[in-house]
C-alpha positions as CSV (number, residue, x, y, z in Angstrom):
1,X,367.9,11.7,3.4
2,X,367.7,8.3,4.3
3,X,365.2,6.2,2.9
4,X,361.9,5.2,5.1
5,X,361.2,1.7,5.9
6,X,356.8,2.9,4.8
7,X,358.6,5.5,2.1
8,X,360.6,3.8,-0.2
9,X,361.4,6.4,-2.1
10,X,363.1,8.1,0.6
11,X,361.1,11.8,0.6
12,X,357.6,11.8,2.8
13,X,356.7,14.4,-0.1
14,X,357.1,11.7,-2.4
15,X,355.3,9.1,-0.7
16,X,352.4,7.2,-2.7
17,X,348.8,8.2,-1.2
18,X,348.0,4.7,-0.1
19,X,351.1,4.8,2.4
20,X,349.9,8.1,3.7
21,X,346.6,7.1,4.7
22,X,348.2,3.9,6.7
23,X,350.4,6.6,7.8
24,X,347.9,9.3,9.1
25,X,345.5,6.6,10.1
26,X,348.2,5.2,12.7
27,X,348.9,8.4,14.0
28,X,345.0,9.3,14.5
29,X,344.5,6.2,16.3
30,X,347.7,6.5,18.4
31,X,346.6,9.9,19.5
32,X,342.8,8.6,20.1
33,X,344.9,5.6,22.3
34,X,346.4,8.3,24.2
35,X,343.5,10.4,24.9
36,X,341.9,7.7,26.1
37,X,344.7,6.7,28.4
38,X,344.6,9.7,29.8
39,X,340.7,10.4,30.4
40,X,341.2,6.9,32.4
41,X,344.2,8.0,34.3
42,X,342.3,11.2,35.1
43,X,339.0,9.3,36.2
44,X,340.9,6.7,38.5
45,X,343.1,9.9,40.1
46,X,339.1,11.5,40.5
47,X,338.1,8.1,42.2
48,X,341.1,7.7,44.4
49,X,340.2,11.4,45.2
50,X,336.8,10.9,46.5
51,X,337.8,7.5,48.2
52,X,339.7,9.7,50.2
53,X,337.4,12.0,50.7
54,X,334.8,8.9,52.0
55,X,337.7,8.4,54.2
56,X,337.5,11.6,55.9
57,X,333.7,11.8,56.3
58,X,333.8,8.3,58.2
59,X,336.6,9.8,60.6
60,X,334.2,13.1,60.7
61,X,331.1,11.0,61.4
62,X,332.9,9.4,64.2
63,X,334.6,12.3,65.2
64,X,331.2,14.3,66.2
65,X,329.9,11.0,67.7
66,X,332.5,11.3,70.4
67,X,332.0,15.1,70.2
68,X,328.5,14.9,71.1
69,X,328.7,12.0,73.9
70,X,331.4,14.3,75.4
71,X,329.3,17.5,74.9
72,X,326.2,15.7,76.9
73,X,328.7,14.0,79.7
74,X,329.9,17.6,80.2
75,X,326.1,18.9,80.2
76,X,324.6,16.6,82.6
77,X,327.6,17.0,85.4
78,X,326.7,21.2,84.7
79,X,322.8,20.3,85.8
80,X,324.2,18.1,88.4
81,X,326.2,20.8,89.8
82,X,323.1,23.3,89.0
83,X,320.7,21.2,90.9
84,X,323.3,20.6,93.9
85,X,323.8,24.2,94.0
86,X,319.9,24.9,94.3
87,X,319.5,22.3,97.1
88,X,322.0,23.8,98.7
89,X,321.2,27.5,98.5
90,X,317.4,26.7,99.9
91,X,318.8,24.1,103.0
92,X,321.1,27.2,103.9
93,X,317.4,29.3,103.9
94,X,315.8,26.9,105.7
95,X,313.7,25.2,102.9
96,X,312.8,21.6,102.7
97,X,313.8,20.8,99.5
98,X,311.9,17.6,99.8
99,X,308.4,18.8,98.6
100,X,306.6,21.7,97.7
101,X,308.3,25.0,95.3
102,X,311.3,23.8,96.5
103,X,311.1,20.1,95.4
104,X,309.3,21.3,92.2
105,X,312.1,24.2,91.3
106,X,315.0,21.3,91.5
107,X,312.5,19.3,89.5
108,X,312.3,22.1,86.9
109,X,315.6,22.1,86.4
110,X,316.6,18.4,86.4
111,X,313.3,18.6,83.0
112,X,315.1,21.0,81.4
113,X,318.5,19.7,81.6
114,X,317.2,16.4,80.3
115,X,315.4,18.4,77.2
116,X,318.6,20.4,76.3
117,X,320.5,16.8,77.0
118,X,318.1,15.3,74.1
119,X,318.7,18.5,72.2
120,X,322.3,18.0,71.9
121,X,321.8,13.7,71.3
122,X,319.5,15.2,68.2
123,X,321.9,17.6,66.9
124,X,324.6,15.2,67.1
125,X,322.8,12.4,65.6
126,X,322.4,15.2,62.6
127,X,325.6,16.2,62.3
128,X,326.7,11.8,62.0
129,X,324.1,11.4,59.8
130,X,325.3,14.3,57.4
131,X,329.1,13.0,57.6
132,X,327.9,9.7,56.8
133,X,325.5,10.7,53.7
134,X,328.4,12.9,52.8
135,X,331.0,9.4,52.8
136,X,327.9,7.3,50.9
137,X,327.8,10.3,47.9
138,X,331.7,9.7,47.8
139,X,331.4,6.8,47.6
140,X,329.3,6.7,45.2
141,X,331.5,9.5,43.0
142,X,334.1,6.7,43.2
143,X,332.2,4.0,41.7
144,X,331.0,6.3,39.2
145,X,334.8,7.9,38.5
146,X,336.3,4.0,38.1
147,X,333.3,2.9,35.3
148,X,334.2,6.2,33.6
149,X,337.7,5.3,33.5
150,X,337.0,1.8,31.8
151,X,334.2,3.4,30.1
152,X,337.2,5.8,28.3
153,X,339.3,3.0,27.8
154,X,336.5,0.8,26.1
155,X,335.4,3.3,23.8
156,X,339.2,4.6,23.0
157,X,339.6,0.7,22.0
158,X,336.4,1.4,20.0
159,X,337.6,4.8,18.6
160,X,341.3,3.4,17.4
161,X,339.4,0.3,16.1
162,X,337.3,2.4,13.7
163,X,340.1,4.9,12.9
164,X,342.4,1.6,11.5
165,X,339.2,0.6,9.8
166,X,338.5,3.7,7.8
167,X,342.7,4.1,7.5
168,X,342.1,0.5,5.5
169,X,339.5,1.3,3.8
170,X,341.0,4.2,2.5
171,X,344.0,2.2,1.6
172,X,342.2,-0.1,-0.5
173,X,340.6,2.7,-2.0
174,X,343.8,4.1,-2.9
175,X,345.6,0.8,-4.0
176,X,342.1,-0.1,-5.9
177,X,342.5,3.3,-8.1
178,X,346.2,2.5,-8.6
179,X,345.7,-0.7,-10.2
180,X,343.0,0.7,-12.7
């Protein structure tokens, strides 16, 4: 076997203890690094995740915006042609559809198409509001996601800085007992 450039003896078996605590305190904090790497990489994939997801809720807010303006266009030409057919149906009978029962029944029904008109405005402007509290939280899960990514990277740094630390200490430890 060849001899290793932290081995000079050639053998890992035969390696002193100092240069196997360097040793395993490299690969500890290479494996911390990694870790860490990958609890960021996973974090910014969550972020990019509910960016998207913001995206979509936008799109769904405006979506039932147009929904609902359609939905009450649709409802008041229904009451139009309601109220048409009424006026109609009581000139053909011979009622003055100017005043009186007759005046009042169109009236009745121009009220209550204007109610159920406001009724679909208010359930539309609940449906928007829930897309766009929906996008805000997402938002929101975004920011969060990206600080815990640099938060993993940060304390990684952290994590690999104390594991070289105590691989050093040990060292000198080591070397310290050697000498004596």
């Amino acid at each position: 076997m060849a001899a290793l450039p932290f081995c000079p003896s050639g053998c890992l078996t035969m390696c002193e203890p100092a240069t196997l605590a360097i040793i395993g305190a490299s690969v500890a904090a290479a494996g911390t690094g990694y870790s860490a790497l990958a609890a960021s990489a996973q974090a910014r994939g969550a972020a990019r995740q509910a960016e998207a997801n913001s995206r979509e809720a936008s799109a769904s807010a405006a979506d039932a915006l147009e929904r609902g303006k359609q939905d009450q266009v649709k409802h008041y030409r229904e009451v139009s042609a309601k109220m048409g057919a009424q006026r109609a149906a009581m000139a053909a009978n011979g009622l003055d559809i100017s005043f009186g029962s007759a005046a009042d029944f169109v009236g009745d029904t121009a009220m209550y198409g204007e109610e159920d008109a406001s009724t679909i405005a208010e359930n539309t402007n609940r449906d928007v509001r829930g897309y766009l509290i929906q996008g805000a939280n997402y938002r929101a899960e975004a920011k969060s996601q990206r600080n815990a990514s640099t938060a993993a990277l940060i304390s990684g740094a952290f994590s690999m800085g104390s594991t070289l630390i105590g691989g050093a200490k040990e060292y000198g430890k080591i070397r310290a007992g050697m000498g004596s």
